[in-house]
C-alpha positions as a Markdown table, in Angstrom:
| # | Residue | x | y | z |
|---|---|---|---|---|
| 1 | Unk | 120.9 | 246.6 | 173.3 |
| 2 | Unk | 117.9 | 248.2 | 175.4 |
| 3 | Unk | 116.2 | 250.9 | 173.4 |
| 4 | Unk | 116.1 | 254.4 | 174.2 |
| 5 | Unk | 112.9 | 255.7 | 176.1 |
| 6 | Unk | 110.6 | 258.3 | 174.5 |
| 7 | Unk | 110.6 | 261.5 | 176.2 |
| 8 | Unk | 107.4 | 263.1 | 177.0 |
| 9 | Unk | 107.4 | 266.3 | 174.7 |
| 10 | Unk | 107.2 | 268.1 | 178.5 |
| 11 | Unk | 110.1 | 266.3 | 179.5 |
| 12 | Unk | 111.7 | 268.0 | 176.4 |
| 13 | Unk | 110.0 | 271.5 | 177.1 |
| 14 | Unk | 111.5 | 271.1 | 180.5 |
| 15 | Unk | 115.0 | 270.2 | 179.3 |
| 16 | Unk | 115.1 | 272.2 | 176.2 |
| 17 | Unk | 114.0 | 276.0 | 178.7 |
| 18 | Unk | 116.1 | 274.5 | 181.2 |
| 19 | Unk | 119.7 | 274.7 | 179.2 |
| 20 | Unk | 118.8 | 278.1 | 178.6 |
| 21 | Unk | 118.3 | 279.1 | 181.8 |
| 22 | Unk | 120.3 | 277.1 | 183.5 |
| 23 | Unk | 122.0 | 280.2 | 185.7 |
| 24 | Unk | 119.7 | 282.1 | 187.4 |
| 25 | Unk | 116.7 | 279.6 | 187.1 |
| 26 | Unk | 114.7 | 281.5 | 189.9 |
| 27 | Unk | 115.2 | 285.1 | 188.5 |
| 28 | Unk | 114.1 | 283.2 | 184.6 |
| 29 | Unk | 110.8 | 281.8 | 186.5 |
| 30 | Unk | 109.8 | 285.3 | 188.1 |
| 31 | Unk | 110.2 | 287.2 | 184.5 |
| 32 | Unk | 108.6 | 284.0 | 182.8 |
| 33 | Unk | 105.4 | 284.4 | 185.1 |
| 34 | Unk | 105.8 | 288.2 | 184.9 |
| 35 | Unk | 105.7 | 288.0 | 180.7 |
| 36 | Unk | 102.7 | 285.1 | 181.2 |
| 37 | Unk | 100.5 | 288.0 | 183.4 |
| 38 | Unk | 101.7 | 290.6 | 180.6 |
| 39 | Unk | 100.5 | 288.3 | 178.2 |
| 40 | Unk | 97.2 | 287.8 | 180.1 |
| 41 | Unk | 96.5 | 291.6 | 180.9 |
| 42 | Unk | 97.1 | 292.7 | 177.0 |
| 43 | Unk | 94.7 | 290.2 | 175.8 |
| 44 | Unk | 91.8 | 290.9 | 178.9 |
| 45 | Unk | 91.8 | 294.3 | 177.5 |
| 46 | Unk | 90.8 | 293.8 | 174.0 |
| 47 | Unk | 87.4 | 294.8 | 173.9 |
| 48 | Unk | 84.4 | 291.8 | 173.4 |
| 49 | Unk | 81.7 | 292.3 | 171.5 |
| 50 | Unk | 78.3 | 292.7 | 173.4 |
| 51 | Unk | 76.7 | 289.0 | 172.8 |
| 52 | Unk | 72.8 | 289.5 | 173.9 |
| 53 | Unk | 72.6 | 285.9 | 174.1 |
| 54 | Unk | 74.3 | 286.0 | 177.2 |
| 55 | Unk | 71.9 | 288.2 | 179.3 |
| 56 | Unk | 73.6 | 289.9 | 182.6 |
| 57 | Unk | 76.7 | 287.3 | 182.1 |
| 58 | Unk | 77.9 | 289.2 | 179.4 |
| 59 | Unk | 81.0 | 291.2 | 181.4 |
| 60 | Unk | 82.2 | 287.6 | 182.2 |
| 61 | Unk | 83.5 | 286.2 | 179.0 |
| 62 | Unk | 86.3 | 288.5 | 177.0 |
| 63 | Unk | 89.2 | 287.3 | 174.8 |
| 64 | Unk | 91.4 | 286.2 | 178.0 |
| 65 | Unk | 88.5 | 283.6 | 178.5 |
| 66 | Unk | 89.7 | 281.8 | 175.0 |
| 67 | Unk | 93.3 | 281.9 | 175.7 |
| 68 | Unk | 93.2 | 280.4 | 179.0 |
| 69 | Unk | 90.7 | 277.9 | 177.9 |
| 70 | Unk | 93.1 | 276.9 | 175.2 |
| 71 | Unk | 96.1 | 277.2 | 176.8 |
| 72 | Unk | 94.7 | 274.5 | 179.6 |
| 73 | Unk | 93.2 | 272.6 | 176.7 |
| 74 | Unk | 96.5 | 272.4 | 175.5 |
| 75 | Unk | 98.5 | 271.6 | 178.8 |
| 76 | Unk | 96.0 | 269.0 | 180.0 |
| 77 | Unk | 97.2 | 267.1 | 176.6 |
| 78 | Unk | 101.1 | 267.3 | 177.6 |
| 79 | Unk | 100.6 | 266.9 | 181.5 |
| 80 | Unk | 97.0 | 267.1 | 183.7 |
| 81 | Unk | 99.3 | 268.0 | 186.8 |
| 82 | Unk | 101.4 | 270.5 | 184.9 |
| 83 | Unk | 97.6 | 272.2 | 183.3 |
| 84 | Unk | 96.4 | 272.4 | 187.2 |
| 85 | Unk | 98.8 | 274.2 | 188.5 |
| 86 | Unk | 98.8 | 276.4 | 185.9 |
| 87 | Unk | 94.6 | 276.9 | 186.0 |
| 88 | Unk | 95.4 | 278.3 | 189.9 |
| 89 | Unk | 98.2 | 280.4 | 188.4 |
| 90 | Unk | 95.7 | 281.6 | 185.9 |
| 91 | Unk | 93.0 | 282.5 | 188.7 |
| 92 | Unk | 95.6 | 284.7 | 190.8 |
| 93 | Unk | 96.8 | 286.3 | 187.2 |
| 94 | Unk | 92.5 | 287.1 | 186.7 |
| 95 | Unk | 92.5 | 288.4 | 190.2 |
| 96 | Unk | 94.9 | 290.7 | 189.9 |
| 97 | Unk | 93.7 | 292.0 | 186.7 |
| 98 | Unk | 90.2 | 292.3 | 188.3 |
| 99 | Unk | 92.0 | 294.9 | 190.7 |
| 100 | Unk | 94.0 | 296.4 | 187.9 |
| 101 | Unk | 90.6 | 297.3 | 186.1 |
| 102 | Unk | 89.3 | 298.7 | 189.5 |
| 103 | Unk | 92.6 | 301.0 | 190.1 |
| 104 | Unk | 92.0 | 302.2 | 185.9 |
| 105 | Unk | 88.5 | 302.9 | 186.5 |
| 106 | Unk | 89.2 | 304.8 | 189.5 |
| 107 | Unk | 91.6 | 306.8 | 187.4 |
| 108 | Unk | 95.0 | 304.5 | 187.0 |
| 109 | Unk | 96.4 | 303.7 | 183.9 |
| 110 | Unk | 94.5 | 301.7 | 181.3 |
| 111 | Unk | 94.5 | 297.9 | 181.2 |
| 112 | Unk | 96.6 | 297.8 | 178.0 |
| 113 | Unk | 99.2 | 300.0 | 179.3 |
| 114 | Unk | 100.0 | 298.0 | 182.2 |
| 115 | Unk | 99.9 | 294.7 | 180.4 |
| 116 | Unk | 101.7 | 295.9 | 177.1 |
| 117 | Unk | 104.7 | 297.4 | 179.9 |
| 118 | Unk | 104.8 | 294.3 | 181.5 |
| 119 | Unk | 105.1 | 292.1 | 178.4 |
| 120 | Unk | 107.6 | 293.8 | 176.9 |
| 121 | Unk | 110.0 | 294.6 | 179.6 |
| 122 | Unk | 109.8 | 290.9 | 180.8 |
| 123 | Unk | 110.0 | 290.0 | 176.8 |
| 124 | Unk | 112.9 | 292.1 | 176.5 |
| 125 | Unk | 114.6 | 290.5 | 179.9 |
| 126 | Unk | 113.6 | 286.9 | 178.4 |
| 127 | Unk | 115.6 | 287.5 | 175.0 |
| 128 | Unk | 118.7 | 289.3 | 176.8 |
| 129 | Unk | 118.7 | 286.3 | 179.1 |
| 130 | Unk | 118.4 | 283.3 | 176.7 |
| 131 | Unk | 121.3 | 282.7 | 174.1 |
| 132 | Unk | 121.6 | 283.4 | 170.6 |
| 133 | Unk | 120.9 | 280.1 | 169.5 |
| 134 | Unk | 117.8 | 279.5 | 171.4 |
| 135 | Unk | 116.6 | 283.0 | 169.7 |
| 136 | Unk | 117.4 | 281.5 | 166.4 |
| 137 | Unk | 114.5 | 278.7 | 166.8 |
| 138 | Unk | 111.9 | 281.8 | 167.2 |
| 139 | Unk | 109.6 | 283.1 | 169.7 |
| 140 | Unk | 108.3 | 279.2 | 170.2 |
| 141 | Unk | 111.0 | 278.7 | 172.6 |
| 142 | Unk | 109.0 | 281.4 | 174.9 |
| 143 | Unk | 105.9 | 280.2 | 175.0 |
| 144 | Unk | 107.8 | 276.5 | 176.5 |
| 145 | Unk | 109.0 | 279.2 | 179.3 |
| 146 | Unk | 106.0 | 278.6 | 181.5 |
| 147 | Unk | 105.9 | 274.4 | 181.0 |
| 148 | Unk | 109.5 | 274.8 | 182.1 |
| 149 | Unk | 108.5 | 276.6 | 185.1 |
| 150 | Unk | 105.8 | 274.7 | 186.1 |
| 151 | Unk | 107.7 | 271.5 | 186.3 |
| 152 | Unk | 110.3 | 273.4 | 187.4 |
| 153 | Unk | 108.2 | 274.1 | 190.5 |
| 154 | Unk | 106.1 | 270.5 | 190.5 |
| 155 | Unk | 110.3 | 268.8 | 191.0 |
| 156 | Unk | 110.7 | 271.2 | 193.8 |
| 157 | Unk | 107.5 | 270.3 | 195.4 |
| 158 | Unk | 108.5 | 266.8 | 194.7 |
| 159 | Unk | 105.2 | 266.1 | 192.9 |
| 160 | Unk | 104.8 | 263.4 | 189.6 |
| 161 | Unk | 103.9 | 265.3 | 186.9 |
């Protein structure tokens, strides 16, 4: 009797987001990445403390700086493919927050505004979307969202992962 191969846990990230959102799967990726950047922008605006030890590259390092380090940290342990594609996704998501602050300085909405709207409408979209039971295991289940669209993407590419 041949034993049953262990799954990778994202293998089971994949499969677990997938059953989910297993109608619309492109519509669930676009409001997964959407509720990632929300996530982002709301945490780039908490303010950092000045640290003089930094000199002029103070303005460089803010609380966004942590959770991208860890959140590769922690993707480079489950895939190094999957935590690649996901640093590039990051630099887009920082370039486009760079412009946000521009269009706030120059008299647009503030940071947290933008990111909190975009959080929570894509959050609320996420939990209308996914079923009850899936709701049931806790807010866990959307932080897997971007794993499962990540592979999602590397199988379409036809890239190991």
């Amino acid at each position: 009797m041949p034993s049953k191969i262990e799954q990778r846990p994202v293998d089971r990230y994949f499969e677990e987001v997938g059953t989910a959102y297993n109608k619309n799967a492109g519509v669930a990726a676009l409001f997964v990445l959407l509720m990632l950047f929300g996530l982002v922008t709301l945490v780039w605006a908490l303010p950092f403390p000045h640290l003089a030890f930094l000199g002029k590259y103070n303005g460089y390092l803010n609380w966004a700086s942590f959770l991208i380090a860890g959140l590769i940290y922690y993707l480079l342990r489950l895939s190094p493919m999957v935590s690649y594609l996901m640093l590039f996704w990051l630099f887009g998501f920082s370039y486009g927050i760079i412009q946000l602050e521009g269009w706030q300085k120059a008299g647009g909405p503030a940071l947290w505004v933008i990111g909190f709207s975009v959080f929570a409408f894509t959050l609320a979209v996420q939990l209308f979307a996914i079923s009850a039971s899936k709701i049931s295991k806790g807010f866990n289940f959307l932080f897997k969202a971007p794993v499962w669209v990540l592979v999602l993407l590397l199988k379409k590419l036809g890239l190991k992962y």
